[in-house]
N, C-alpha and C positions, 0 to 999 in steps of 0.2 A: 279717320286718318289722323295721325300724329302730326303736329304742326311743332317745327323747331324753333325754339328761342331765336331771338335776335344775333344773340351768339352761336348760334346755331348747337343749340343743345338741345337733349329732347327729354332729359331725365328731370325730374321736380323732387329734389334731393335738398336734406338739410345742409348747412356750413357743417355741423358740428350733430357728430351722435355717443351719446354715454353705452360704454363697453360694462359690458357687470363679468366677474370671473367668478366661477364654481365649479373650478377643477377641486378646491383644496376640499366641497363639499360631492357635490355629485359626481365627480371627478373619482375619487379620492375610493368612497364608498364601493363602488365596482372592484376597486385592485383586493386582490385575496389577502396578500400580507401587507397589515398594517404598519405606514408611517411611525416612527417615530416622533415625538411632539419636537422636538430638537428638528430634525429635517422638515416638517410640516412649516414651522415658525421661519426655517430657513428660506423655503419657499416666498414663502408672505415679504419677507423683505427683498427678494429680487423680484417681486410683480411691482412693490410699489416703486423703488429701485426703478423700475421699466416702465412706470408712469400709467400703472395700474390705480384708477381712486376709489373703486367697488369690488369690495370684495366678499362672497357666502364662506366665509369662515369656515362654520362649523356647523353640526347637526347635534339636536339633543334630544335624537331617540333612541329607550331604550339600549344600553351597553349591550344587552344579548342581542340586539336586533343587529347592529349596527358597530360590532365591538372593530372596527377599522376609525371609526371618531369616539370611542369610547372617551377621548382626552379633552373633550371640549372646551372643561372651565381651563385645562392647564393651558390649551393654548390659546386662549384667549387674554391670560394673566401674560402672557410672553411675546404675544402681536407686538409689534411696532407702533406707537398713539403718535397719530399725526390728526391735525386740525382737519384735514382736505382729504381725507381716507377714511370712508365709511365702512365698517362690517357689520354683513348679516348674518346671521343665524338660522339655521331651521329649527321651527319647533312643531312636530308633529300631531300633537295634541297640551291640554292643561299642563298636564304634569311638566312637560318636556318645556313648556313657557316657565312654569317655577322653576324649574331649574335654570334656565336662562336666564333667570331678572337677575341675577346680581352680576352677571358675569362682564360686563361692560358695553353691552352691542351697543349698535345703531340703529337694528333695525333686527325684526323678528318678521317668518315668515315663513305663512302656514298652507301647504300644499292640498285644494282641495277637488277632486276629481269630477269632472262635469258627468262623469260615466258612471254612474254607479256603479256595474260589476267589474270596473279597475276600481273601485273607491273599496269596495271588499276584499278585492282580491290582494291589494296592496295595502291598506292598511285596517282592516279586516271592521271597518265600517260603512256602514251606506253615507251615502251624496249627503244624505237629509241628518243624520248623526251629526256628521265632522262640521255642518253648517250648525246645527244647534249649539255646539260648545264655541261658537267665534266670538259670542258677546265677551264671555267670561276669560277668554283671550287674550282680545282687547282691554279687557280693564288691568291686566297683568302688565302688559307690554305697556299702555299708559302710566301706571304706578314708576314702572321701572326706565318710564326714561324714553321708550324706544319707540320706533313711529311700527306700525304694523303693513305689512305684505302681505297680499293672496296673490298665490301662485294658482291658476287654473290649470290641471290639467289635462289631458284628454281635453283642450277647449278647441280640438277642429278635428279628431279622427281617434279611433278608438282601435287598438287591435281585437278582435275577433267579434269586430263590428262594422267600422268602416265610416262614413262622417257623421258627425254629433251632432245635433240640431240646435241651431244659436239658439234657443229658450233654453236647452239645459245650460249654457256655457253662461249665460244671462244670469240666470235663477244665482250662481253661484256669485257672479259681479257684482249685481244688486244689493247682494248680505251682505258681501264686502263693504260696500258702499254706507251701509245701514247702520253696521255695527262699528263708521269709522276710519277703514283704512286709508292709509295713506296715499296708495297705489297698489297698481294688481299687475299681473304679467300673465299674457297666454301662452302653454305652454305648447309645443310642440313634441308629444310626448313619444308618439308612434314614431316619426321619422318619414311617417309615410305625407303629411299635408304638403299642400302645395300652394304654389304664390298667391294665387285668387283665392283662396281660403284661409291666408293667412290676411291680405289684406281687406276679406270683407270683414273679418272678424274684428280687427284695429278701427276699421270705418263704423262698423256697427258696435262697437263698446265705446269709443269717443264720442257720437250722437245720440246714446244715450247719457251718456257721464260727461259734458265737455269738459270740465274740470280734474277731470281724475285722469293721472300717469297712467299710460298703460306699453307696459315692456312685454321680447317677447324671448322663449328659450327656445333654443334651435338644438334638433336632433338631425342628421346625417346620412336617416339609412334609405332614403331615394335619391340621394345626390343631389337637394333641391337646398341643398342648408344657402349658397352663396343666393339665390333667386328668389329664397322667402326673406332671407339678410335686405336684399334688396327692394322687394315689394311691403315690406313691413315700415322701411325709410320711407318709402315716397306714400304711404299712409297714414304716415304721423307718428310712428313709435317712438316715446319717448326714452328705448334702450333697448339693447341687443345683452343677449346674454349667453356665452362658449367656455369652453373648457382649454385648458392649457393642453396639447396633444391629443385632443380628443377624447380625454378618459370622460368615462363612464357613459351616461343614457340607457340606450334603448336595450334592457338584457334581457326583456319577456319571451321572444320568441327567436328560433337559430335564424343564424344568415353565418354571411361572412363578417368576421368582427373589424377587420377593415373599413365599415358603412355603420357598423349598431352604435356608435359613440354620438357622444353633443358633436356642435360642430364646434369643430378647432378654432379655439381662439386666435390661432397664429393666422389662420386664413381671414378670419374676420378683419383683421387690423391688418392684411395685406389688400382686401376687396375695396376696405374704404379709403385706404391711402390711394390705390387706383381710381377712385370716386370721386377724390379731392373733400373726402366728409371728413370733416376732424375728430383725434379721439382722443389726442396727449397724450398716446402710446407709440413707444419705439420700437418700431417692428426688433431691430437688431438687437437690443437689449432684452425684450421678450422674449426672442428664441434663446436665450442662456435657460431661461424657467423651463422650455420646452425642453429643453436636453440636459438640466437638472431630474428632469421629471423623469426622464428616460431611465435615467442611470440611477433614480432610487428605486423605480418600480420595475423597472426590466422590459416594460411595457413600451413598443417602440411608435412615436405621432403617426397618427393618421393624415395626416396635412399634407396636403399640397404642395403649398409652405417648403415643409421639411423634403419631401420626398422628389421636389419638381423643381424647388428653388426661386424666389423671387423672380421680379422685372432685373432688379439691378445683377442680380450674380449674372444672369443671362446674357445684360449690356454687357459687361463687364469678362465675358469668357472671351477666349480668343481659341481660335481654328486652330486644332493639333497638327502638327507635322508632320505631312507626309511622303514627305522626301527622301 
């Protein structure tokens, strides 16, 4: 039985949780026709504008893989530099880190698959490969300035498998841990995980690491993003990480593309204003990025948010006339 606070509350929830944005990166990467760096940059200054302070910037793989951020150093050279505004980077392998060290990050961060055959299928190495090149990573992103991220993914369920077993999602933390990183985030890559599996994963990688960040990314396509949002806080996450309207995530296998995205940042910073967590983000100033985004990509939010409207519009509507 659940026993209520004194206050008669029953959630064990932080004051304060760190929002990370990766619409501009995994976001971004899903839309067919690419941004231009001018509207990308434009972007970047109404999230921070909106009291956005983390943000994945950019990706630096391969132009033919990826020719939608093919622009990376230039928008990087055109970001907004604030003191209290970190960006990251993805860097997929060696190469994609030298190209990044000069570019200005904060932070470099390298995606490595607990799954082996997503670690192949998506970036056409095994588990054991993309771990062996971390050292040599790391010593890039130290040279250059930048604290290093692993990003786990597939670290709680696997499409055309079903759940991963914490020793693979470990094996990858561990290297992490080995060769350095700053912090790791599990990812939620299917869309299919759910609350108890997101939070034995945070309980079981904080018990082994107590010292080590551990954030997590949230995908959308069982409608579980606000309840693993939720179970991930009251297990210690030290960050939540969505996408501006939902772009991008989950594009491996069909559904309705209504569910296949990250979840919506807009919803996120409306779940925890309902929470009372703090995040120094404005919900109302955020939805300007959301319906920026709309209208550069034609792509319209998946949100909640967008499509259902807040607490306040609701308070705030009055009964039509029907007299």
């Amino acid at each position: 039985m659940t026993h209520a606070a004194p206050d008669g509350a029953v959630l064990s929830l932080p004051p304060s949780i760190r929002l990370v944005e990766v619409g501009l990166r995994d976001g971004l990467q899903a839309v067919s026709a690419p941004l231009s760096t001018e509207h990308k940059v434009e972007l970047v200054h109404l999230l921070v504008d909106a009291g956005v302070r983390e943000i994945e910037a950019v990706s630096f793989a391969h132009p033919r893989v990826l020719p939608q951020l093919a622009d990376a150093a230039e928008v990087m050279a055109a970001v907004p530099r604030r003191d209290d505004v970190t960006y990251r980077g993805l860097v997929p392998n060696l190469r994609g880190a030298r190209r990044a060290a000069d570019c200005g990050l904060d932070e470099m961060v390298v995606v490595v698959s607990a799954d082996d055959t997503v670690s192949v299928k998506n970036q056409r190495r095994t588990t054991a490969e993309v771990l062996a090149e971390l050292p040599d990573i790391a010593r890039v992103a130290e040279q250059a300035g930048c604290r290093l991220l692993v990003a786990v993914a597939c670290a709680f369920f696997a499409p055309a498998r079903g759940p991963v077993p914490a020793v693979e999602r470990d094996l990858v933390v561990d290297t992490a841990v080995d060769v350095g990183a700053s912090a790791v985030y599990l990812a939620a890559t299917s869309g299919q995980e759910t609350p108890r599996e997101m939070a034995d994963g945070i309980v079981g990688t904080r018990r082994r690491h107590p010292d080590l960040p551990v954030g997590v990314h949230l995908h959308n396509r069982n409608g579980f993003a606000p309840a693993n949002a939720l179970a991930a806080m009251q297990a210690g996450a030290s960050w939540l990480e969505g996408s501006f309207a939902g772009l991008g995530g989950d594009m491996w296998f069909p559904g309705d593309p209504t569910v296949l995205g990250n979840a919506p940042m807009e919803d996120l910073i409306h779940l925890c204003d309902g929470l009372g967590v703090r995040t120094g983000i404005d919900l109302t100033a955020y939805l300007q990025v959301v319906r920026r985004s709309e209208a550069l990509t034609g792509i319209p939010s998946t949100s909640f948010v967008t499509r259902g409207g807040t607490r306040d519009d609701l308070a705030r509507a009055t009964w039509p006339d029907t007299t």
